[in-house]
C-alpha positions in Angstrom: 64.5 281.7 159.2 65.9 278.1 158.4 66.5 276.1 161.3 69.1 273.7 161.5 70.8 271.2 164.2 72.4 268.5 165.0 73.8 266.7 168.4 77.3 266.4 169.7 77.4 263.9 172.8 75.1 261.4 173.9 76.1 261.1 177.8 75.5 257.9 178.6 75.3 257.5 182.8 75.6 253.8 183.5 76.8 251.3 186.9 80.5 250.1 186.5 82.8 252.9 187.0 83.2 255.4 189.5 82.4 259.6 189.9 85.0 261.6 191.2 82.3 264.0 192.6 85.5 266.2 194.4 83.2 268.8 196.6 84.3 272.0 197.9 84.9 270.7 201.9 84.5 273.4 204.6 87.3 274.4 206.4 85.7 272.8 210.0 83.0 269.9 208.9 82.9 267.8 211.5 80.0 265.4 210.4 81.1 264.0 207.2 78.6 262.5 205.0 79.0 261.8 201.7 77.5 264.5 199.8 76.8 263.1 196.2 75.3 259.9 195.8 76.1 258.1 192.6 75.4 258.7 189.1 73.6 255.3 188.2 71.1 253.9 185.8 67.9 252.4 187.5 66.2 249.8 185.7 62.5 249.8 185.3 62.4 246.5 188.0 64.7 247.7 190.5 63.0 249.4 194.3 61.2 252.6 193.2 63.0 253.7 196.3 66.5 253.2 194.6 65.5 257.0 192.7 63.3 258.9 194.9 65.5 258.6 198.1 67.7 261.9 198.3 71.2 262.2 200.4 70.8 263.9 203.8 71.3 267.7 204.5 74.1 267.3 206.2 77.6 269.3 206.1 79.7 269.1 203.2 81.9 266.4 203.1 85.7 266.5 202.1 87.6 265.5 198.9 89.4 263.0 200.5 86.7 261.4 202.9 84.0 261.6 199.4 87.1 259.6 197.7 87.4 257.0 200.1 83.6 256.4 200.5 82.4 256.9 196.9 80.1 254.8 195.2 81.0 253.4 192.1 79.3 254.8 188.6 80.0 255.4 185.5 79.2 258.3 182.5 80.1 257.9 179.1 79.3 260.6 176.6 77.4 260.1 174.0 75.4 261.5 171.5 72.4 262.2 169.8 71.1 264.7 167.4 69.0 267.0 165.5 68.7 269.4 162.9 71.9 271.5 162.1 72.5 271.6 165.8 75.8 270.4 167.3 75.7 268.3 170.2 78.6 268.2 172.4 79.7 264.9 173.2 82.6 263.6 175.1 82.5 259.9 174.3 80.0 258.4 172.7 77.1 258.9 169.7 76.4 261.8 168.4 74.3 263.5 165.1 73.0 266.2 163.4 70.5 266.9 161.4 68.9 269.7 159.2 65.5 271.2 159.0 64.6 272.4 155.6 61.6 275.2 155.5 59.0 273.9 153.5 57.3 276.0 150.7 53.9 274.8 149.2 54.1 275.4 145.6 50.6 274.4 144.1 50.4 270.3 144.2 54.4 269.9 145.1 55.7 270.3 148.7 59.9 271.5 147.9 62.4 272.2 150.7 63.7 275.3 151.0 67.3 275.4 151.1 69.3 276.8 154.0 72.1 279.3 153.3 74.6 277.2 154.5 75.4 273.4 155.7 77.0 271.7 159.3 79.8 270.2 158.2 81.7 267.3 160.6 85.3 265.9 160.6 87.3 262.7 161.8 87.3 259.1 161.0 85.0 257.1 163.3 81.4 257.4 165.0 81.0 257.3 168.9 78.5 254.7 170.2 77.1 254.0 167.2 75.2 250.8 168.0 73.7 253.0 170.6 72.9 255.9 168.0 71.2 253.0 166.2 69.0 252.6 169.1 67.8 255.9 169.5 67.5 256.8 166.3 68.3 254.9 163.0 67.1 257.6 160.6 70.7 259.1 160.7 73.4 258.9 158.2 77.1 259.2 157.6 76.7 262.6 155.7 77.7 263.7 152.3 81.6 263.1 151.9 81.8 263.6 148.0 81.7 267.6 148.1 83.9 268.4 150.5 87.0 266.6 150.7 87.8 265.8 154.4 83.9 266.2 155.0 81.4 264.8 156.0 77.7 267.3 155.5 74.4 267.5 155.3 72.4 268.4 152.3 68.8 267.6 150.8 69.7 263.6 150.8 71.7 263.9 154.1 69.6 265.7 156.6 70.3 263.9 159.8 74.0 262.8 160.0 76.2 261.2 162.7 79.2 263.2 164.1 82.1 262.2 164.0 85.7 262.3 166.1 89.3 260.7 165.4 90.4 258.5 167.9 93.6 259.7 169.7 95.9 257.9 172.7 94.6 258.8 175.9 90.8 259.9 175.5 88.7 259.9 178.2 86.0 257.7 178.1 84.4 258.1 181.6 82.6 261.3 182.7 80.7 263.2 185.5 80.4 266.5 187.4 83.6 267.9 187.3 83.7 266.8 182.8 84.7 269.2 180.0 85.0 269.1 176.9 85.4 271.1 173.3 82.8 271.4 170.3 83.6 271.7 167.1 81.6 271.7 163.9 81.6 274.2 160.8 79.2 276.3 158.7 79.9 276.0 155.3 78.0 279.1 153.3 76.6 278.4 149.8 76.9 281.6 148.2 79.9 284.3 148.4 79.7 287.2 151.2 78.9 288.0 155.0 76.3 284.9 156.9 75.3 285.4 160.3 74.0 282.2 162.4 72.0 281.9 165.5 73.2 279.3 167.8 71.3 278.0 170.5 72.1 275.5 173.1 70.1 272.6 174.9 70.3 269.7 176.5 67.8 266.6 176.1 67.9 263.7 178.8 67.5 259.8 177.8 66.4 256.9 179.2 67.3 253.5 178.3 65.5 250.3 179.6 64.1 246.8 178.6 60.8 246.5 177.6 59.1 243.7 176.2 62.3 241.7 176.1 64.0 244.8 173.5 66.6 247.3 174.8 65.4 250.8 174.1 66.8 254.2 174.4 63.9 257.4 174.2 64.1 260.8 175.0 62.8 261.4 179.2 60.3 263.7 177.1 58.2 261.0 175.7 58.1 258.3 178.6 54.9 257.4 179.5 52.9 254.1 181.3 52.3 253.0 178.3 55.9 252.3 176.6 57.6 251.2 179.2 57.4 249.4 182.6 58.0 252.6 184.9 55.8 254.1 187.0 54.2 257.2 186.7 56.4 258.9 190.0 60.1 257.1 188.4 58.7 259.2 184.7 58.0 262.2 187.3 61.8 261.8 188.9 63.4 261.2 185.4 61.4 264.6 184.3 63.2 266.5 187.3 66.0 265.4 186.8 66.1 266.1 182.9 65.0 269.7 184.3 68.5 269.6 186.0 70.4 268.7 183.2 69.4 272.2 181.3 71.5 273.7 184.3 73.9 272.1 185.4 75.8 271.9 181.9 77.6 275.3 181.1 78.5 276.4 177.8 81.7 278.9 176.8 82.9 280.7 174.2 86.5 281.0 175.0 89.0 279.0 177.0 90.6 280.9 180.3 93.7 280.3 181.6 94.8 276.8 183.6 98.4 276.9 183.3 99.3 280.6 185.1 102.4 280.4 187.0 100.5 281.3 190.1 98.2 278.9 190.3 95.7 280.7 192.5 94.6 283.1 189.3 94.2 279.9 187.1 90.4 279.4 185.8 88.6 277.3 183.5 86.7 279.5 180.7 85.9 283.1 179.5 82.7 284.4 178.2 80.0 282.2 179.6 76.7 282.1 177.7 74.4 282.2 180.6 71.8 282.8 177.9 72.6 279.7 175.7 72.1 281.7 172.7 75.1 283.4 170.8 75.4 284.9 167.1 78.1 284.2 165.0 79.3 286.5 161.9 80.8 285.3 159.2 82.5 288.2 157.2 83.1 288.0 153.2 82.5 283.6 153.5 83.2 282.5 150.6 81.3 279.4 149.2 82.0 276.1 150.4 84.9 277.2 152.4 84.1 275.7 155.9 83.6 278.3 158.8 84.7 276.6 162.6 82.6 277.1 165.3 84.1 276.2 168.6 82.1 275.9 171.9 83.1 274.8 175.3 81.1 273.1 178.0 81.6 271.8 181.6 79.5 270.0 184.0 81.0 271.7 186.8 82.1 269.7 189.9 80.9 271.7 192.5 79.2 274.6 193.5 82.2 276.6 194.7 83.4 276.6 191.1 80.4 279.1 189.9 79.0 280.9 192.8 82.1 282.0 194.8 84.0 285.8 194.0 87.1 284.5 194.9 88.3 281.5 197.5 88.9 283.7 200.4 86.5 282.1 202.1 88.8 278.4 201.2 85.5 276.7 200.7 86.0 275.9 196.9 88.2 273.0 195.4 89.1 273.3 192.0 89.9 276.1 189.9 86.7 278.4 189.1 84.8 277.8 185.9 85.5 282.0 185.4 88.2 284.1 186.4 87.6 285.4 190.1 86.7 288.8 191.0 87.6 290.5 193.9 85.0 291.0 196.8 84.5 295.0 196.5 85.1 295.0 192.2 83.6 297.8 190.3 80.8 296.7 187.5 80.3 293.3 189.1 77.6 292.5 186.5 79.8 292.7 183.7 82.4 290.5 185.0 82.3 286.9 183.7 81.5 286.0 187.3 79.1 288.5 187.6 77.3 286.7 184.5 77.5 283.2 186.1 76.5 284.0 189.6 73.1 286.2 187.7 72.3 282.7 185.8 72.2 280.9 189.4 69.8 283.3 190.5 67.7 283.4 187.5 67.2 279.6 186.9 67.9 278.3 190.9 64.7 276.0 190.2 66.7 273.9 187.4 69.8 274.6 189.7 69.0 273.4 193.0 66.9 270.5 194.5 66.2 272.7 197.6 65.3 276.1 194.7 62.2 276.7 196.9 64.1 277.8 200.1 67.0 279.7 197.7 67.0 283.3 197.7 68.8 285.9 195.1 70.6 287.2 198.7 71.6 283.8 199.8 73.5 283.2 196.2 75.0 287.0 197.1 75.9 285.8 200.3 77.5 282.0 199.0 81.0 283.1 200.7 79.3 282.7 204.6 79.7 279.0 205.9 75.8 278.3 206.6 75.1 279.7 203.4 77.2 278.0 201.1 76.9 274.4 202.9 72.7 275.2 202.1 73.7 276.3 198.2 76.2 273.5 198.2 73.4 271.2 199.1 71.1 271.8 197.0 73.4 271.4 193.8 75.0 268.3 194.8 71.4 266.6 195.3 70.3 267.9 191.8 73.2 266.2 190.7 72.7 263.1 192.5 68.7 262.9 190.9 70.3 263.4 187.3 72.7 260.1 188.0 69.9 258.4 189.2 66.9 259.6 186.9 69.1 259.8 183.3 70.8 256.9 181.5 72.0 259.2 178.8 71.9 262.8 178.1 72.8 264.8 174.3 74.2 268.2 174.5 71.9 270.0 171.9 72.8 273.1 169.6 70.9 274.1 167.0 71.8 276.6 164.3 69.6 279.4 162.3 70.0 282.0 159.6 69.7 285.5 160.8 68.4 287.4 158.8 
């Protein structure tokens, strides 16, 4: 099996602009505190206290009073990558690259060539000083086979993505942030190709260190190259473990613009496993092959765990289209697949996992209940702001054989 990937959005979490962390309020809060504390960069010199303390338990506060009192942060997309993989990005740097098989034959090491290539569109690179940073071993792809395209091939193995610029692009991002991937398989041979996409999500740090700005993955922190401690590397370790659930990836887009706005929903099709196939029937060579994706970092908690918003605790539309209370086959319901995947990975879900049960996700509808679930998801959140400067959206691509 050839492996392949390459990254699609380097999120870059940084002090200047603000979260619009909008939180599913219940119906008769009466102590408001502000739920979500911001998303914001710590330095390796600021209070260790500035990324270990956690917002109270308190009850949920409202959109309006979290408006008024919210602290000011800011995320930009951006992206990094690796090996045929597609990283979704919203704003910022973003890569691939492609991992070739080796084969030893006798004194010579060859690469073994993939079936395909990852092909990339548009006219400019996000972030790319910051790309630079992180990693300057990519390129700007092959653009002489295709026309239009920019792809990787045995000279062009790691390659920045790219986007075209358009009037109105959003530039600032947080819980509650969407966005589209697109990239394309291009076979080299005539006939069916089946790939194996799988989806990830790898956390960054950036920081000053020894008078140089660097950017490295959460995963390779240590005492030793930088200036943080060994409890900030422990913090910015949980909260990368956050990251891997708290962005959701889709197949298919739902419906946001039903007349009756009360059956309106983001997505359809979640993969709760973050793995899909995709089949490619009678490809011809060197005709591209899209592959679109879609992911959200959803706002709140409501959004996911909830049947339906009889209950009113949820703001928002809901990420999948809602069920009712007493439906048949619950399990095979998109919200049936999305309320399973907060029960089988609560401990990358929720800051409070440890005190989560499968019956108290069953039960997300009862006030107590959901204000606990609600909790424990907006804190994770709040640890990710404070432990990750930047974040890539990870998807890498095999043959199936």
């Amino acid at each position: 099996m050839n492996d392949a990937k390459f990254n699609y959005g380097l999120f870059a979490l940084k002090n200047g602009a603000e979260i619009d962390k909008s939180i599913s309020a219940l119906p008769d809060s009466k102590t408001k505190k502000e739920k979500a504390m911001p998303v914001a960069a710590v330095e390796p010199d600021e209070d260790e206290e500035s990324i270990s303390a956690l917002p109270e338990d308190e009850d949920i506060i409202d959109e309006k009073e979290l408006k008024r009192n919210r602290i000011k942060s800011l995320i930009k997309l951006a992206v990094i990558g690796a090996s045929i993989i597609i990283i979704i990005i919203i704003s910022t740097i973003a890569w691939f690259t492609m991992n070739r098989e080796v084969e030893n034959s006798g004194l010579a090491m060859t690469a073994t060539d993939a079936p395909f290539e990852i092909g990339v569109v548009g006219t400019t690179v996000r972030n790319n000083s910051e790309l630079n940073k992180a990693d300057n071993q990519y390129n700007n792809g092959d653009n002489t086979q295709i026309a239009g395209y920019y792809i990787t091939d045995g000279l062009n193995s790691k390659i920045k993505i790219r986007y075209t610029p358009s009037q109105g692009d959003i530039e600032d991002f947080g819980p509650g942030s969407s966005g589209v991937l697109s990239f394309y398989v291009i076979p080299k041979q005539d006939g069916d190709l089946t790939v194996k996409i799988d989806l990830g999500s790898i956390g960054y740090r950036e920081y000053d260190y020894n008078n140089t700005k660097i950017i490295k993955p959460i995963s390779e922190l240590t005492t030793t190259n930088s200036s943080f401690t060994q409890d900030d590397i422990n913090q910015f370790n949980n909260a990368n473990n956050f990251l891997q659930g708290h962005i959701l990836f889709f197949e298919n887009p739902g419906d946001t613009t039903n007349a009756n706005e009360s059956l309106r929903y983001y997505y359809q099709n979640p993969i709760t496993s973050r793995t899909i196939n995709k089949t490619f029937l009678n490809a011809r060579k060197d005709v591209p092959q899209q592959v679109t994706i879609y992911w959200m970092w959803a706002n709140t908690l409501g959004q996911i765990a909830l049947k339906n918003n009889n209950s009113g605790f949820r703001n928002g539309y809901p990420l999948v289209q809602d069920v009712a209370d007493d439906v048949a086959n619950f399990s095979s319901t998109d919200k049936g697949k999305m309320v399973q995947y907060l029960k089988n990975n609560k401990s990358i879900i929720f800051n409070n996992a440890s005190s989560i049960s499968d019956a108290d996700i069953d039960d997300a509808s009862t006030k107590a209940t959901f204000s606990k679930l609600s909790t424990g998801y907006n804190e994770a959140d709040f640890l990710m702001g404070f432990g990750l400067s930047y974040f890539m959206i990870e998807i890498s691509v095999d043959t199936v054989s």
